[in-house]
N, C-alpha and C positions, 0 to 999 in steps of 0.2 A: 606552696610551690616556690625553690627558688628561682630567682633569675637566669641560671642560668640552665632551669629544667624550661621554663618562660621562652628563652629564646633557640632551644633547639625545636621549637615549633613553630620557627621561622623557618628551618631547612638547614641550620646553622649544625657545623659537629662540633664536638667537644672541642677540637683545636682551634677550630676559630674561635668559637666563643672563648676562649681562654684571653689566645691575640686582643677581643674586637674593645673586651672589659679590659685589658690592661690598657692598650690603647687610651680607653674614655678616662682612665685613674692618671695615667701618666703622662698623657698627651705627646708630642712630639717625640719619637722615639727611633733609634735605627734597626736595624734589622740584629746584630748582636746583642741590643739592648733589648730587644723584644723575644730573643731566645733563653738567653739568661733570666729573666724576669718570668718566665711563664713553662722555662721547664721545657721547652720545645727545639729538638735537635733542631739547628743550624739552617742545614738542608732543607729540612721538614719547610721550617718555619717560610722559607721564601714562597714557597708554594701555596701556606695558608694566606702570607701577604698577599699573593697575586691572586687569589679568589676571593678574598674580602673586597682588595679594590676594584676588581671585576663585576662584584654586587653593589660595587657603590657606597658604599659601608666604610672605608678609609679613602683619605687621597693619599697621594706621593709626593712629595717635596723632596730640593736637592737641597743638602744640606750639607755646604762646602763639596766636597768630591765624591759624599755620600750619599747613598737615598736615604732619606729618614719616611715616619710613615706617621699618620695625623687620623685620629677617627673622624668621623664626618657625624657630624650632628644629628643623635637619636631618631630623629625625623624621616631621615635615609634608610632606613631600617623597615619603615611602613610604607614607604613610595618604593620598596626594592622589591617587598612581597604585594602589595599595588600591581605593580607592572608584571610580576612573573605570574598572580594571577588570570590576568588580562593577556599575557601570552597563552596559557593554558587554555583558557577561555576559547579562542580565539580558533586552536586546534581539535577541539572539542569534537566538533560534528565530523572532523575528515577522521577522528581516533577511533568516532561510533561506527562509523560505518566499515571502517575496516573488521573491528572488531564481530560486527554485526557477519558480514560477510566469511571470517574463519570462523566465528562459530557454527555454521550451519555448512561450511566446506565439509564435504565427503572425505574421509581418510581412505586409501587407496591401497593396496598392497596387491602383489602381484605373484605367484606362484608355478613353476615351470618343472614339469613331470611329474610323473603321477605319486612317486614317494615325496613329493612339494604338496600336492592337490588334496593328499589323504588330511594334512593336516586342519586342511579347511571343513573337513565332513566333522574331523575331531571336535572342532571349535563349536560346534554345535550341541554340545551335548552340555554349554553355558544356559541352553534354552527351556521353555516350559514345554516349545512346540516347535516345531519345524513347518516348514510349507514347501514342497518340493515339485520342479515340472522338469521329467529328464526323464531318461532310460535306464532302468534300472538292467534292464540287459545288455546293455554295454558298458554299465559299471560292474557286470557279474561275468562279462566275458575278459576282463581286464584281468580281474581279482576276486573268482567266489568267495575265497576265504575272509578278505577283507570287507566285503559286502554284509557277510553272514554274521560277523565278530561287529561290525557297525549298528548292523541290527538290533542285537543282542545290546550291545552297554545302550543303545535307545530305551529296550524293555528296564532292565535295569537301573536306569535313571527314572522310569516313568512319565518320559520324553514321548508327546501325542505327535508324530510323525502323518501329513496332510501329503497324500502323493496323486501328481495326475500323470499320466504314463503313454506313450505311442501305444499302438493294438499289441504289437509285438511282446513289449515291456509288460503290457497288461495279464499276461496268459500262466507262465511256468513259475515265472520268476517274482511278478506280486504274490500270488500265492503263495509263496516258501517265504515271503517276508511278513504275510499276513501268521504263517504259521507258528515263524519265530516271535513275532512282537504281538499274538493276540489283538488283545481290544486296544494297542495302541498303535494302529495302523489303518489308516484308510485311503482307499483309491480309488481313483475314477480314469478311467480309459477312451482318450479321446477317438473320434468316428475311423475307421479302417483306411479313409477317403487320404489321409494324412501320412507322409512320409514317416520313419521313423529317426526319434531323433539319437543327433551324435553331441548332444548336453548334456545338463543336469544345471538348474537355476535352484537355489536353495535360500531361503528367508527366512531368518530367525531374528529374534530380538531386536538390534537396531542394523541388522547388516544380510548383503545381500551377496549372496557368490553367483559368478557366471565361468560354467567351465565348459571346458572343451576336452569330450572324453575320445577325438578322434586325434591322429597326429597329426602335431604334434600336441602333447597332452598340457593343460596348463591352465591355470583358476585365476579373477580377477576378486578382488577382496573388497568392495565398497562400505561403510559405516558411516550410516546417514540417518538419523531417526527418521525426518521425511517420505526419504525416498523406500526406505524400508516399508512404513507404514504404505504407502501407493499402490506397491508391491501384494503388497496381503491381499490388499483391497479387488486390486487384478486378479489375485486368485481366486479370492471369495467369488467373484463377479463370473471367473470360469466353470470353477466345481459348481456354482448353480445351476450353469447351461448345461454340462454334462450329467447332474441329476436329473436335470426336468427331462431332459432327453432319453435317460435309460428307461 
């Protein structure tokens, strides 16, 4: 390995390293001198000076009317990456915990009217299975056709669609979905005692929709592993009550 592959694993780039070894060859040098000599436009060059001596890696001397620029003793080099580890360090736990905390942040999206909403029932069809708690009669009073054509690319994917329904929802309209999707549709009907709803809560994979099929119409888009997993768990824990009870 040469030195100067050695010292860009100090955090050094190519132009400085260029500057930092001309420098240690030729010592006391001015800013033309050190452009000419290493190849490094003018410009450039001031700016690698000013981040060298910022790392402590050179000093600045005036030199008559000029600045000239002086390496600073190898040693500098391991007390610059020293200290920047030790900064690092230092910031460490407030990095994890942020980190910590976006990672497991919910990603959020938000959907308004019903050609917006459709595309969230779409987004499902990423799934192995679905989990659904809504009315499917007021997603078929909206749009049979869209209900019926949803159903369909479920069967067609091989997509096990988990539905629990108002009494209402339970009656005309599971039926024609159990028709369309066969053996990959199952539902449970909660007790008659219970309003019907004006939703549709849907949980697939890592993500969880809550819509609102009344006006105005509009889906909330959550992507949580988590909170998705919670979700299933809630279902599971319902469709039990609702079996044992039929």
């Amino acid at each position: 390995m040469t030195i100067e592959q050695q010292l860009s694993q100090f955090g050094l780039n190519q132009s400085e390293i260029r500057v930092y070894i001309f420098l240690l060859e030729n010592g006391l040098s001015s800013p033309p001198q050190v452009a000419k000599g290493t190849r490094i436009a003018r410009t450039n060059c001031y700016h690698v000076l000013d981040s060298l001596k910022n790392q402590g890696l050179i000093t600045e001397q005036q030199e008559g009317k000029r600045k000239a620029y002086l390496a600073s003793d190898p040693e500098a080099l391991l007390r610059s990456f020293d200290a920047r580890r030790d900064s690092l360090a230092s910031i460490v736990p407030d990095l994890r915990a942020r980190y910590t905390v976006q990672k497991n942040k919910p990603k959020i999206r938000f959907y308004e009217g019903f050609e917006e909403v459709k595309q969230i029932y779409w987004q499902t069809y990423e799934a192995a299975e679905v989990f659904a708690i809504g009315s499917t009669k007021q997603l078929n009073s909206l749009q049979s056709s869209f209900l019926d054509a949803y159903a369909k690319g479920l069967k067609e994917k091989e997509i096990m669609l988990h539905d629990i329904l108002s009494t209402e929802s339970g009656t005309d309209v599971a039926q024609s979905m159990k028709d369309i999707m066969k053996g990959y549709y199952e539902f449970f009907v909660v007790p008659n005692s219970y309003d019907e709803f004006q939703t549709d809560i849907l949980i697939w994979n890592d993500s969880i929709a809550l819509i609102s099929l009344g006006e105005p119409i509009f889906g909330t888009l959550l992507t949580n592993a988590p909170l998705a997993k919670t979700f299933r768990t809630l279902f599971r824990v319902m469709e039990d009550g609702l079996r044992d009870a039929s």
